[in-house]
C-alpha positions, -999 to +999 in steps of 0.1 A: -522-380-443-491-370-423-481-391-394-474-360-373-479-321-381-488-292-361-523-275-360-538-248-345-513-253-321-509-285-312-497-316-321-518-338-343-507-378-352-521-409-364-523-435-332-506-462-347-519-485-318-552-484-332-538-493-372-551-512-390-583-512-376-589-478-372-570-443-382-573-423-350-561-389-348-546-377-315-548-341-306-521-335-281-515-304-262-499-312-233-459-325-227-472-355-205-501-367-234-469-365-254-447-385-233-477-409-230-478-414-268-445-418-271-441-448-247-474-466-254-461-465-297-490-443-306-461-428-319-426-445-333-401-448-358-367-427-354-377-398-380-411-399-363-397-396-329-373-363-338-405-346-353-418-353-315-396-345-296-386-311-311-428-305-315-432-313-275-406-284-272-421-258-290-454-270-274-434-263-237-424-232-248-456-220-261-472-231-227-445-223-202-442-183-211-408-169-195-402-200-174-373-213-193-364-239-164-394-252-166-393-258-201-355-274-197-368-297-167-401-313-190-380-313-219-352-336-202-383-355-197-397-356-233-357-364-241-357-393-222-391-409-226-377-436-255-340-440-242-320-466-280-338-440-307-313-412-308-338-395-330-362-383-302-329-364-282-322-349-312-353-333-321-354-318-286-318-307-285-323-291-318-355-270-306-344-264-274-311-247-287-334-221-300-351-217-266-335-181-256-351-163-289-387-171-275-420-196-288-418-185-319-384-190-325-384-230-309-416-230-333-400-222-363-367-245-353-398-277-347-408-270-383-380-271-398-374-307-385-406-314-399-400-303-432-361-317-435-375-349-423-404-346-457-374-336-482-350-364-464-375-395-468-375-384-509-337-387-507-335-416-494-363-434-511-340-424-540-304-428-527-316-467-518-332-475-550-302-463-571-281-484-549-307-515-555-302-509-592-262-507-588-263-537-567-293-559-586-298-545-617-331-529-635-352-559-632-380-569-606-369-571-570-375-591-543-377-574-507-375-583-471-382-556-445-389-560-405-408-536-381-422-508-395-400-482-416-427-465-438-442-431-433-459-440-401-422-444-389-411-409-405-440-376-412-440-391-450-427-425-471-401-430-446-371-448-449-364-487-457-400-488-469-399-454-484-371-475-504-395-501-513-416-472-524-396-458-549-386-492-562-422-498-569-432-463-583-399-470-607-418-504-614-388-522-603-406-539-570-415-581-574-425-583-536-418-571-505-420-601-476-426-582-447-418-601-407-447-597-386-427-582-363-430-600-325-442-588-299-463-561-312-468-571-350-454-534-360-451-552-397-485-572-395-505-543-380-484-512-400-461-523-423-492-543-445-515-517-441-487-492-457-483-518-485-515-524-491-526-486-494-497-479-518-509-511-538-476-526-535-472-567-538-463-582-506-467-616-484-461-613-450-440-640-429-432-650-392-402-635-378-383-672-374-389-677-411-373-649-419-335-667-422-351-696-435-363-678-464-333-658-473-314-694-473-339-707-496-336-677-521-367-660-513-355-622-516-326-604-538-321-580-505-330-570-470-338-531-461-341-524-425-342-491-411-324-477-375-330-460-344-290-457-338-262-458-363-229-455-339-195-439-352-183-471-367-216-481-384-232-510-358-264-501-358-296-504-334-328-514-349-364-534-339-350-566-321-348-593-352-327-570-373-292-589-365-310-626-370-315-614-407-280-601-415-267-633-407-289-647-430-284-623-453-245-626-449-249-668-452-273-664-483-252-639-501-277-611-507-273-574-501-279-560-461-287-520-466-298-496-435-317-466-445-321-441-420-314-399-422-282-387-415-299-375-380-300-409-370-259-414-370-243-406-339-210-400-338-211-398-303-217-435-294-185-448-306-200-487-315-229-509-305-215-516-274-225-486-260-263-485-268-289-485-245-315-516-252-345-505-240-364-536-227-402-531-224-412-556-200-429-588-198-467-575-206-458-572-244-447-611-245-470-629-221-502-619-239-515-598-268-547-580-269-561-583-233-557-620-244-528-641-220-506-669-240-484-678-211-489-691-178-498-668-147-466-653-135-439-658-168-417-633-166-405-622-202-371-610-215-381-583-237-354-565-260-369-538-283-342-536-302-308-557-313-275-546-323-264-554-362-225-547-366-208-532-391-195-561-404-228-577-413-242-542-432-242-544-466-238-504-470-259-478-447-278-455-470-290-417-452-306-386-474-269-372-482-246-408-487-240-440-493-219-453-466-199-487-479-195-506-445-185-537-465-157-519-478-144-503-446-164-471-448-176-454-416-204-429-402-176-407-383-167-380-400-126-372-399 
């Protein structure tokens, strides 16, 4: 099943807030369900969030007829619902560009994302394993992934896990330790449902232990995936992302970011300049209905954290292997 696809037209995807209890199915048709989706996490993950956003534009334009402004003004919406994933501004740029040739035209463009997004998750599921054979060898390999970075983060496999994937089809994979993932368990509630459907090994650990166990030899590498890879190769991912390179750095063991090439942005020249979206204090004072602080905690809330450069191993997309340890870039030129 794909995690988003278009139907009959609309836009169908798996409501990842309802995983692993249940596999629900969303129908949307209109751009405010959509932005809905998007910011309640029925719908995430960078390669996810392109497919989306350029989708939510060809749904505009199929509802909007001639009224191109309208379409503009909702998509700016759409653009802006998840503000650190680069991904989601992308895939409604690249639709909207498309925009004067008419619906079918912005259609077309939306599919296309789609389907580059399919081929780019193969690449990468290969690109990263090669590497994990360069860097570890041909034996059995240990793993350690955060968040969610599987095909519920992409239309297919995805991209760290889509790594992990490939490793294990190859028969290469020992066990994957996947963090739980505070505050909303993306790699309790996803990540080990993914695993455990594909028949993979893997334990599942709390967040804190996470440098504890890469100290105490736990994993031969860490995979994480990105929602922003700046010009100089800092890159944004689920907040916990940084507290593992550090461990990785101190315990020796290779730090790779796997994320499409649509995911490097040339434009945002280091980490510095990334917008942390902070969701609030609902996500951290309580889970499931259920409180776990006292009555009026307020909650600092980070989505995501900035890894530099210097603590990546080597960022791996669909087209390259980029050696940040050796000085190696994103930025083209």
């Amino acid at each position: 099943m794909r995690t988003i696809d278009w139907a009959d037209g609309a836009i169908e995807m798996i409501d990842q807030t309802a995983l692993p209890g249940r596999v629900d199915v969303l129908r949307i048709s209109d751009i405010d369900e959509l932005i809905a989706a998007i910011q309640r996490l029925a719908v995430r993950g960078a390669p996810a969030l392109g497919v989306a956003g350029a989708l939510g534009v060809a749904l505009l334009a199929a509802r909007s007829g001639s009224d191109l402004a309208r379409v503009r003004t909702d998509a700016a919406r759409l653009r802006a619902a998840r503000p650190t994933a680069v991904n989601l501004a992308w895939g409604v740029d690249r639709a909207l560009a498309r925009l004067d040739e008419g619906p079918d035209a912005v259609l077309l463009e939306a599919l296309a994302v789609r389907d580059e997004d399919l081929a780019a998750c193969v690449a990468m599921g290969a690109n990263g394993a090669d590497l994990l054979r360069e860097l570890l060898g041909n034996g059995a390999k240990r793993l350690m992934t955060i968040c969610n970075t599987g095909g519920l983060a992409a239309v297919e496999r995805g991209t760290a896990l889509g790594v992990a994937q490939t490793v294990f089809e190859r028969g290469e994979l020992a066990e994957v330790i996947a963090m739980e993932t505070r505050p909303l368990l993306q790699g309790a509630r996803l990540t080990a449902w993914e695993l455990q459907q594909m028949g993979a090994p893997f334990r599942l650990a709390v967040d804190s232990a996470g440098p504890f166990l890469l100290a105490r030899g736990a994993a031969d590498a860490v995979l994480i995936g990105a929602d922003r890879i700046t010009a100089n190769g800092d890159t944004a991912n689920k907040v916990g992302s940084f507290s593992l390179a550090l461990a990785a750095r101190h315990a020796g063991v290779p730090f790779l970011v796997v994320a499409p090439e649509s995911t490097v942005d040339v434009d945002t020249p280091n980490g510095g300049a990334i917008e942390i979206e902070d969701r609030g204090s609902a996500e951290v004072v309580g889970f499931g209905g259920v409180r776990t602080a006292p009555e009026g905690t307020v909650a600092v809330n980070p989505a995501f954290d900035v890894t530099p450069a210097e603590f990546i191993t080597a960022i791996v997309t669909d087209q390259r292997v980029i050696w940040t340890s050796k000085g190696q870039t994103p930025a083209v030129g």
